[in-house]
C-alpha positions, 0 to 999 in steps of 0.5 A: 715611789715610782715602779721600778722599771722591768729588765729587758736583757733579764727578760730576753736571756730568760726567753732564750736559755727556755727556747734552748731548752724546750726546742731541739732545733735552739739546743746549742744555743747558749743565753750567756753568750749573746749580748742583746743591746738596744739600737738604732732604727734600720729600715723596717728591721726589728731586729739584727744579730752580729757574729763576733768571731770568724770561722772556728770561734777565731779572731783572726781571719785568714788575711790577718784582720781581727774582730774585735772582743766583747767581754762580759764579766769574764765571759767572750761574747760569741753574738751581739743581737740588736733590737731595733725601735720597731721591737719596741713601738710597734709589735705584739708579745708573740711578734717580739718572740718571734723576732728574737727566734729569728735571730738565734735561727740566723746562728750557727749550729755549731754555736762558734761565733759565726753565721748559718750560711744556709739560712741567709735570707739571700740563700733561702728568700721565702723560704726563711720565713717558711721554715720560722713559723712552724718554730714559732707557732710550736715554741708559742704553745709552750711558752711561760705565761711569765714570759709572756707577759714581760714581753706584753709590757707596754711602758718604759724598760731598762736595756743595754745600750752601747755608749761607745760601739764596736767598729769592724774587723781591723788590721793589726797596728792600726792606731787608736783601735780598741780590742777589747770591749767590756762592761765599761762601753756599756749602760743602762738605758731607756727605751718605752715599749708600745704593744699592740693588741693581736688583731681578732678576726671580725664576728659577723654582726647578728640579724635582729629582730623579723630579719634574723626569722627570716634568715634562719626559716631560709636555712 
């Protein structure tokens, strides 16, 4: 019999709800309303978030259009993070984690469907990636081994993908618009998972033999 293939949406909301809890700075973070889907290829983006709700946690915006609702089991989803095929065929465990880290660190801290407006890459450039780093570095000190090594698999996994996507915000009365997305707009599907080896920094080669005396009479 075949192994079963490991659950990556399991594997991701594991991860988050343990940044949330080991790191002040994700405290308001909450795993239970982010959907992570799988996507389309973006450039050289690994991976994407969607607010789901205007200002304040609203649907409604203040010229009348509407978002559209994700419900999951009951439960309103307030972000939707897409990764992207280069999350899957071209990075490390610690770079995956990092990416997902990017993302809640676009959310913002008020946790109500919206984004940080000052931590746009518009608004920050450089110093996005500045301020990121230290997070990741002091979050990849304590993180799971178990987590790790999901995030290390290399071979194919089940997530969730969307069979029939969310358009953007719409204006109501506007004909054949779903409102409501659920369950039904989504599946299960595969994807491979490719994982590179984190790169050693190259050990200068030994002197051998009278080389090697020489070299240590000259220090």
């Amino acid at each position: 019999m075949a192994p079963r293939r490991p659950n990556l949406n399991k594997a991701v909301r594991a991860l988050i709800r343990d940044i949330a809890a080991k790191m002040p700075e994700f405290s308001h973070v909450r795993a239970s309303r982010i959907l992570v889907i799988a996507g389309e290829a973006r450039r050289a983006s690994r991976g994407t978030v969607k607010p789901l709700c205007f200002r304040g946690g609203r649907s409604t915006d203040r010229t009348g259009r509407r978002k559209p609702i994700i419900r999951i089991r009951g439960r309103r989803m307030l972000y939707c993070i897409t990764l992207r095929p280069l999350f899957f065929r071209s990075s490390t465990a610690q770079g995956r984690i990092e990416t997902v880290m990017h993302e809640l660190f676009h959310m913002s801290r008020r946790f109500d469907g919206t984004l940080h407006a000052g931590r746009r890459h518009s608004v920050l450039g450089k110093e996005f990636s500045r301020r990121l780093k230290p997070l990741v570095r002091r979050y990849l000190k304590h993180c799971p081994p178990e987590l790790l090594k999901v995030f290390s698999y290399s071979g194919e996994i089940r997530v969730l993908q969307w069979l029939e996507r969310p358009g953007p915000a719409y204006v109501p009365g506007t004909p054949r618009v779903r409102k409501v997305y659920t369950e039904d707009q989504l599946y299960y599907g595969i994807a491979r998972m490719v994982t590179r080896k984190r790169p050693h920094s190259p050990k200068e080669p030994k002197p051998q033999g009278k080389e090697r005396g020489e070299k240590v009479r000259l220090h």
